[in-house]
Structures are given as structure tokens and as C-alpha cells.
N, C-alpha and C positions, 0 to 999 in steps of 0.2 A: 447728889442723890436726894430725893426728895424724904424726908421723913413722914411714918406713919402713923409717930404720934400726936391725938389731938392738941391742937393749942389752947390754952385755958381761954375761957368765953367765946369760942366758934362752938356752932351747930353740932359737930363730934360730940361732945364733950356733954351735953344735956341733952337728958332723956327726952325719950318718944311720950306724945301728949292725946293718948288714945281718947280718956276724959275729956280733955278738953277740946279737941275735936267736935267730939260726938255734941257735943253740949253746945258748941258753935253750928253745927250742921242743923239740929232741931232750931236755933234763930234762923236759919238761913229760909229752912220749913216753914216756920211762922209767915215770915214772908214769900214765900213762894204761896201760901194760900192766902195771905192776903192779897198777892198781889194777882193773881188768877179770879176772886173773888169780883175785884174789882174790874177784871175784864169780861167779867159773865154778867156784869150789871150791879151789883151787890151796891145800896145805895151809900156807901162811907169816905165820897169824895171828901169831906170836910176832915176826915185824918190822913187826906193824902195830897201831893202836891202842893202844898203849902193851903191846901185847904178852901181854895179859891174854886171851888167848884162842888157844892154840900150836893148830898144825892150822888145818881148817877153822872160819872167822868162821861163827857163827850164821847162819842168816836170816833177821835184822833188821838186821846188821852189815852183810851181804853187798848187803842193800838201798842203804847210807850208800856202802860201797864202786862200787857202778853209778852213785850219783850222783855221785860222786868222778870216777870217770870221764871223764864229758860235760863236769863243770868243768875238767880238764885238759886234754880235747879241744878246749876252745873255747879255753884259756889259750894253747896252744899255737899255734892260728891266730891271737890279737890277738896276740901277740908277732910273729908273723910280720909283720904287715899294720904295726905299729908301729915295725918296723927296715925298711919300704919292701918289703917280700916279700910281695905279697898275693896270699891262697890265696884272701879270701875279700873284699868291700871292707865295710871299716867308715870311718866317718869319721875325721877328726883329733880330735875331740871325743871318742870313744868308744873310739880308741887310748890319747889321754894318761889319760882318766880309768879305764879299764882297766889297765891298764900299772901306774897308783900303788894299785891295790887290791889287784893281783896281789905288789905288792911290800909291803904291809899283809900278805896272805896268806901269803909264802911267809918273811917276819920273823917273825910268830906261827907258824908251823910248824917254822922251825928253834928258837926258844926251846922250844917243844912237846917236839920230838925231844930234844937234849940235856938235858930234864927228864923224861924217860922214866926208866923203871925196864927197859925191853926195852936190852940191850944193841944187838942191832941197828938198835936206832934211835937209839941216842948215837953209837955207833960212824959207825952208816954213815950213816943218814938226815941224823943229826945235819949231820954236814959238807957232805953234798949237797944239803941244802936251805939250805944258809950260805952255799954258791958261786952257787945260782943266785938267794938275794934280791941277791946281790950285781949278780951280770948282769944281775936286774932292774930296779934303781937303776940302774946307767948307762945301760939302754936307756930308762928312763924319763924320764930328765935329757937324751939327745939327742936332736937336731932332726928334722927331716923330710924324707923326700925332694921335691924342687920337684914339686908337681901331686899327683893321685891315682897311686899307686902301681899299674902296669898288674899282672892277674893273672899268676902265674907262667906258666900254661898259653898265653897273649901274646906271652912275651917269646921274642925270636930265642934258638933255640939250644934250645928246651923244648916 
């Protein structure tokens, strides 16, 4: 018979990371408007893609950047729905294993940035994208809220 007590350091066992979520979800925002910015033309190729292209990204770049995008659009709602703030419902299956690709992602993107040759992206990416694989490791390592997480648009007060 299987036991239903958590095992000390498994996901059971540590709290739900609503905080930190949320605080992870508005990085993700940052970038989703950065990166929509630079698909509408916005001239700040020199803090992106290593910086090899100052002004306006081409139109095959600008392409990578739209899809940039929707990836951080959707990152931003699994984070949510995986510290209990569901904007949109995914399962527990698809939050934990979302949640540790995201933190795959955003660990090669900070090694990425600080090996950039763009200063603005050692300087600044560099560390922003360091703080939030950070909050993605702890949100990935805590537990769940008990049940399906109600939509935000549900809960009293919203």
C-alpha cells in the first residue's frame, strides 16, 4: 500500500509559491513586451541577440522575436497556474514539467547573456535572467495548492 505521507524534501511537503510566481510571471511580461517591441520595429537590436544587429532586427529576426513572444506569454501563465494563480487551467503534470524546462530555459539564457559580447545583455539581461531562473527553481521545487487551482476571474475579491 502505497503511503500518503509526504516524504521530507519532495514537492508535498513545501508550500505553494503564489509570491513568487507572480514575481516570476511579471519577468516573463518584461519580456514578452520586450520582445513584441522588437517585432513591431522598436529600434533595441543592440540588447538583443547578442547585440549584432543595433536598431531594427531584420525580418527574419523579427520573425524568431514574435515567436519569442507567445513563448513567454504562455511562460508567464504556467508560472502562474504552477504557484496556484490560475489564469488559465493546466494540469499538475504540465505545470511541474513546464515549470523545470522553463528553469532549463531561463539557466541557458542567463549563461547566454553574460557570454554575450552586447553589453546590455551582460550588464542587464545578464542578471535578470539569473534572478528569475532563480525564482524558477524555487517555484519549481514547491508544492501545490490542495485541488485545482480556481481561475483568478472566480476567486472573491476579482
Amino acid at each position: 500500500m502505497k503511503s500518503t505521507t509526504p516524504t521530507p524534501g519532495s514537492t508535498n511537503d513545501r508550500p505553494v509559491r503564489p509570491g513568487v510566481a507572480a514575481v516570476l510571471a511579471i519577468g516573463c511580461l518584461i519580456l514578452v513586451a520586450f520582445q513584441a517591441a522588437l517585432t513591431l520595429g522598436a529600434p533595441l537590436g543592440a540588447a538583443a541577440l547578442g547585440g549584432a544587429n543595433p536598431g531594427q532586427l531584420p525580418g527574419a529576426l523579427r520573425m524568431v522575436t514574435a515567436f519569442s513572444t507567445v513563448v513567454w506569454l504562455f511562460a508567464a501563465l504556467l508560472v502562474l497556474a504552477r504557484g496556484g494563480v490560475a489564469v488559465i487551467a493546466l494540469s499538475k503534470a504540465v505545470c511541474r514539467a513546464g515549470a523545470w524546462v522553463l528553469v532549463g530555459l531561463l539557466g541557458l539564457g542567463a549563461l547566454m547573456n553574460f557570454a554575450s559580447s552586447s553589453p546590455w545583455e551582460r550588464l542587464g539581461w545578464g542578471p535578470f535572467t539569473l534572478v528569475m531562473f532563480t525564482l524558477g527553481v524555487v517555484l519549481a521545487r514547491s508544492g501545490f495548492a490542495s485541488g485545482r487551482p480556481a481561475p483568478v476571474a472566480s476567486r472573491p475579491g476579482h
